[in-house]
Structures are given as structure tokens and as C-alpha cells.
C-alpha positions in Angstrom: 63.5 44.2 73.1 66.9 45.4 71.6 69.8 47.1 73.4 68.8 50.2 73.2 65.4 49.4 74.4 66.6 47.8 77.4 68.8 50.4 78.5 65.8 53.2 78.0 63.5 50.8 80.2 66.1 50.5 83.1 67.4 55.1 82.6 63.6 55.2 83.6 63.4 52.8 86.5 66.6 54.6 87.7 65.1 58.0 87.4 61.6 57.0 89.0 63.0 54.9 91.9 66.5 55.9 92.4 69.8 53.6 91.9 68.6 50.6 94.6 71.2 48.0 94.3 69.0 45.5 91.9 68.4 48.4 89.3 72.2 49.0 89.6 73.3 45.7 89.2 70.6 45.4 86.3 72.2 48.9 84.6 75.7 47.9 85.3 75.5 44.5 83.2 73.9 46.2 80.4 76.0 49.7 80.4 79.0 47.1 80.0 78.0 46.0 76.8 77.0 49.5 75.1 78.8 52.0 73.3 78.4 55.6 73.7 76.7 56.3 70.6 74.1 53.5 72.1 74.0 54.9 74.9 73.4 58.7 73.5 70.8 57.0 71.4 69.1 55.3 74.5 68.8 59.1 76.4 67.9 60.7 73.0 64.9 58.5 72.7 63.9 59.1 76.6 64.1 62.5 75.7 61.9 62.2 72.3 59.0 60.5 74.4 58.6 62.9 76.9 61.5 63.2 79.6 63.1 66.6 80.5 66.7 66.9 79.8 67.6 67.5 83.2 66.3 64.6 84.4 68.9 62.9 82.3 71.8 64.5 83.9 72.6 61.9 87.1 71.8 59.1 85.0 74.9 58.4 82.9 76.5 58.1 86.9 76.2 53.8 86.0 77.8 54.3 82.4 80.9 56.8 84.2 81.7 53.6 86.4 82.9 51.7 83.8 84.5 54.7 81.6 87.1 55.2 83.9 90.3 54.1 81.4 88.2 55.2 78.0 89.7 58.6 77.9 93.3 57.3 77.2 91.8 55.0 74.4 90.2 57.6 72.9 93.3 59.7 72.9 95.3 57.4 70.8 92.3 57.4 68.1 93.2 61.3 67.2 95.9 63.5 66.5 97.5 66.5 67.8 95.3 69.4 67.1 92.7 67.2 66.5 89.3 69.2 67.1 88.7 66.8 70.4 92.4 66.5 71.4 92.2 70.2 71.4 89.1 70.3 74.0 90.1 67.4 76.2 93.4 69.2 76.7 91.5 72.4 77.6 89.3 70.6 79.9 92.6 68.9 81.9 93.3 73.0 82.8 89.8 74.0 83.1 90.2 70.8 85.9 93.2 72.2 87.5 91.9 75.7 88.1 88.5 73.9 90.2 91.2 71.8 92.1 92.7 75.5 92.7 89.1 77.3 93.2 88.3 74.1 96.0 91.3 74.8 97.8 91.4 78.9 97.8 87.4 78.5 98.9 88.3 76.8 101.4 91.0 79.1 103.1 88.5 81.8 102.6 86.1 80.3 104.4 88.2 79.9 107.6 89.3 83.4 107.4 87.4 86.1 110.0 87.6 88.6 108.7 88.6 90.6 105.0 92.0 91.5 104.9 93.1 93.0 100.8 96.3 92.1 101.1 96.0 88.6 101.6 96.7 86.8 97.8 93.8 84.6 98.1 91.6 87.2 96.8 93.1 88.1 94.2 93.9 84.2 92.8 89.9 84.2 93.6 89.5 87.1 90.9 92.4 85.8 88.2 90.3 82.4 88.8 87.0 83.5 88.4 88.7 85.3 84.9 90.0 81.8 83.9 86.9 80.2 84.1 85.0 82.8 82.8 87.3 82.4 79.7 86.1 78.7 78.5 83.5 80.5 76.6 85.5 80.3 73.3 85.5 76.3 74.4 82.0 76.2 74.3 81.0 78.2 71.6 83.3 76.0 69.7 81.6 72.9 71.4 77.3 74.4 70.7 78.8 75.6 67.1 80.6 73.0 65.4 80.5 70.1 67.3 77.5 69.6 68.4 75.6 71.3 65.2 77.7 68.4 63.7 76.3 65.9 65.8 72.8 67.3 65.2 73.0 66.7 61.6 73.5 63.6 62.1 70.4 63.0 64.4 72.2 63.0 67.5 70.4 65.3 69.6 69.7 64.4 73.0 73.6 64.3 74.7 74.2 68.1 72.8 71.4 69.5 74.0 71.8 68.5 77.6 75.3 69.7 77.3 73.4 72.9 75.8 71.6 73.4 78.9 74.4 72.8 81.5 76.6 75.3 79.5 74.0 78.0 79.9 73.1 76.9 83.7 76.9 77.4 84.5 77.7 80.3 82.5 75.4 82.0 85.1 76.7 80.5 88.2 80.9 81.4 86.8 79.1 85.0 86.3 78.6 85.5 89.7 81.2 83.9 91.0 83.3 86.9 89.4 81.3 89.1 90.6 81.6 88.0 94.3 85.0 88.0 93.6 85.6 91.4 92.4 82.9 92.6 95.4 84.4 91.6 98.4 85.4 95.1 99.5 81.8 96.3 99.5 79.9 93.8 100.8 79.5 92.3 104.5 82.2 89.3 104.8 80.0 86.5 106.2 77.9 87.1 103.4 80.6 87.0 101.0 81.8 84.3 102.5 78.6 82.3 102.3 77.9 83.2 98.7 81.5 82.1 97.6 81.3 79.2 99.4 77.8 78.5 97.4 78.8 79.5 94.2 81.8 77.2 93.8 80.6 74.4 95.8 78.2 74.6 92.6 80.7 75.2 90.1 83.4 72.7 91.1 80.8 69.8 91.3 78.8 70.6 88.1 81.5 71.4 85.7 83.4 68.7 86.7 80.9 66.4 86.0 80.1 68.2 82.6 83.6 67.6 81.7 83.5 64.0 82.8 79.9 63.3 81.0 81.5 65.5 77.3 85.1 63.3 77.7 83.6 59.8 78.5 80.4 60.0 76.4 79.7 63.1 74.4 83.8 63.2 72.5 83.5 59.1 72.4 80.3 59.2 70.7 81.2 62.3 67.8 83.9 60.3 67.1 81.9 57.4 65.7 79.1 59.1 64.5 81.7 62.0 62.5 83.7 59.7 60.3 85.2 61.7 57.4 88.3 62.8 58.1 87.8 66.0 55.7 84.6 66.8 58.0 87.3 67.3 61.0 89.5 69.3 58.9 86.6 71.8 58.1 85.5 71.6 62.0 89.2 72.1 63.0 89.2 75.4 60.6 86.0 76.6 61.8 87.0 76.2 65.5 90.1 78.3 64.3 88.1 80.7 63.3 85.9 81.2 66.5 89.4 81.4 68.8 90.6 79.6 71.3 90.7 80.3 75.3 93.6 82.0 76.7 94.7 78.7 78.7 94.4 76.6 75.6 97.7 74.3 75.2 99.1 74.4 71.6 96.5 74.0 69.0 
């Protein structure tokens, strides 16, 4: 049984019986000694006989445990403006404003009662806005990057990240609109549907970035080699835009 083999045979153990201790042990020693192309490969082939992408999504957890200093490494591989220099560095702000989104939920949540004056509401609505305004990210993302990836027969990671786009483009939808309600609708229920919605959107998108930095970026970078292909991504991203928040480009 080769690598990739292995690590299929022990996603699907973790999927049908959880992550008991042996399985993770047994995933642990193995996720050690793959790379993330291996590792794409490995979920791409799960996917190919039969499993539904979303039951993929909690099983890269193992493989994050031992990503944690990868990001850096992969840093000093590209360049300034670099295509994934570019979206790591809009991920670090799309970061900051959940870290922002936690905290203002938060305070919401122990208010009483609606007051319009206080400024957590309207950071709420300039957030939901911010958020809102990665689309440009992932259009650049589902457009070149991942089509680039998928001409290369790397399907399975894209489309997962596909599906997760779509599932939170809803959820940061709504959040918006909460935030841009509040005046007409009954607080508690405001209160409990902002606390839901970025609950949601704080933990998911956070571990979307997490999955597209330590194992989506990692593995287009070995799989896209030619330099020139890069240049004609980088001029194709340029021509879909860029996010208001994105750092120089």
C-alpha cells in the first residue's frame, strides 16, 4: 500500500469512527511524512470513490497540527505581489476583522436593550461591509487559481473550497442584513440571530483560511511550477480587482 493509500484508508477510519486516540496517533505518524499535494491527492481520491466533499472538511484537523510554522516557509518561497503573497496577506485582515466581529458580538450580546447611538452597531454594519468585500478574493481564488489547479488534476481541495465559499457567502449575507435591521426588528431576536450568524462565520472562515494557507496555497505552489504561468495568473487576478482592504499588490 503506498502513501497515499494509507493516508485514504486512515481519512476513512477517522470519518467513520471519529479521532479515538489510536486512529490519531496512527494519522499523526503518517500526516508527518506527507506533503500537501499528497495529502490533496489522498482527499481527491476519497472524493473520486464516493465520499461527499463535506465530509472532508474536519479531516485535515490531524494534518493542521503539524502545519503550524509552514506558513512562514512558504512565505519566503514567493515574492511580493506574488499571486499567493497577495491572498495570504488579505487573509491576515480578513482575520483581524473576525477577531473584531468576536469581540463587538460579544458586547452586543450583553447589552438589554437597542440603543442607535451606541458605536457598536455601526462597526457591526462597516464589518459586515468588510467581509462582505472578500468576494473579489474569491472570485480570484474559484477563477484562476483553482481553475489552474483543476487543469492540472487537482480537484478535490478546490472544490471543497468551492463549496465553503458559497456556504459562507450566504451566512456573511445575512449577517449584513441583521446588521443593517436592528432598528426594526425585536432585540432579543436580533440578538440571538447575530450571535448565530457570527458564531458561524468566525469559526468557519477561519478555518477556511487556515485549510487554503496550510494546504490549498502549499499544494498550488508545487503543482504550478512555471514561473510565466504566475505572471499570466497575477495579470488575470489584476484584471478581476482586488478587495478594498487588500495591502499593496
Amino acid at each position: 500500500m503506498n502513501k497515499i493509500d494509507k493516508l485514504s484508508s486512515v481519512l476513512e477510519k477517522l470519518n467513520k469512527n471519529g479521532v479515538t486516540p489510536d486512529i490519531r496517533d496512527e494519522a499523526l505518524d503518517l500526516v508527518k511524512t506527507i506533503t500537501p499535494l499528497e495529502l490533496s491527492q489522498a482527499e481527491q481520491q476519497l472524493i473520486e470513490k464516493g465520499m461527499k466533499p463535506e465530509d472532508l472538511r474536519h479531516l485535515c484537523d490531524i494534518h493542521m497540527e503539524v502545519l503550524k510554522d509552514e506558513l512562514e516557509k512558504l512565505k519566503m518561497k514567493i515574492s511580493e505581489g506574488h499571486v499567493l503573497n497577495t491572498l495570504i496577506n488579505e487573509h491576515d485582515r480578513i482575520l483581524e476583522f473576525l477577531i473584531e466581529l468576536d469581540d463587538i458580538n460579544m458586547r452586543i450580546q450583553n447589552m438589554n436593550s437597542f440603543n442607535k447611538d451606541r458605536k457598536e452597531f455601526k462597526r457591526l454594519r462597516e464589518l459586515s461591509i468588510s467581509i462582505l468585500d472578500a468576494e473579489k478574493h474569491h472570485q480570484r481564488e474559484e477563477d484562476v487559481l483553482f481553475m489552474e489547479m483543476e487543469d492540472r488534476e487537482v480537484t478535490g481541495p478546490p472544490r471543497i473550497m468551492r463549496m465553503e465559499h458559497e456556504d459562507l457567502r450566504q451566512k456573511k449575507a445575512l449577517l449584513k442584513k441583521y446588521a443593517h435591521d436592528v432598528e426594526n426588528m425585536n432585540f432579543d431576536d436580533f440578538k440571538a440571530n447575530v450571535d448565530e450568524v457570527s458564531k458561524y462565520i468566525v469559526f468557519n472562515l477561519r478555518d477556511h483560511i487556515f485549510k487554503e494557507n496550510y494546504i490549498l496555497y502549499p499544494t498550488a505552489l508545487e503543482t504550478i511550477e512555471e514561473n510565466d504561468v504566475w505572471n499570466d495568473m497575477k495579470n488575470r487576478c489584476d484584471d478581476i480587482g482586488y478587495c478594498s482592504f487588500t495591502p499593496n499588490y
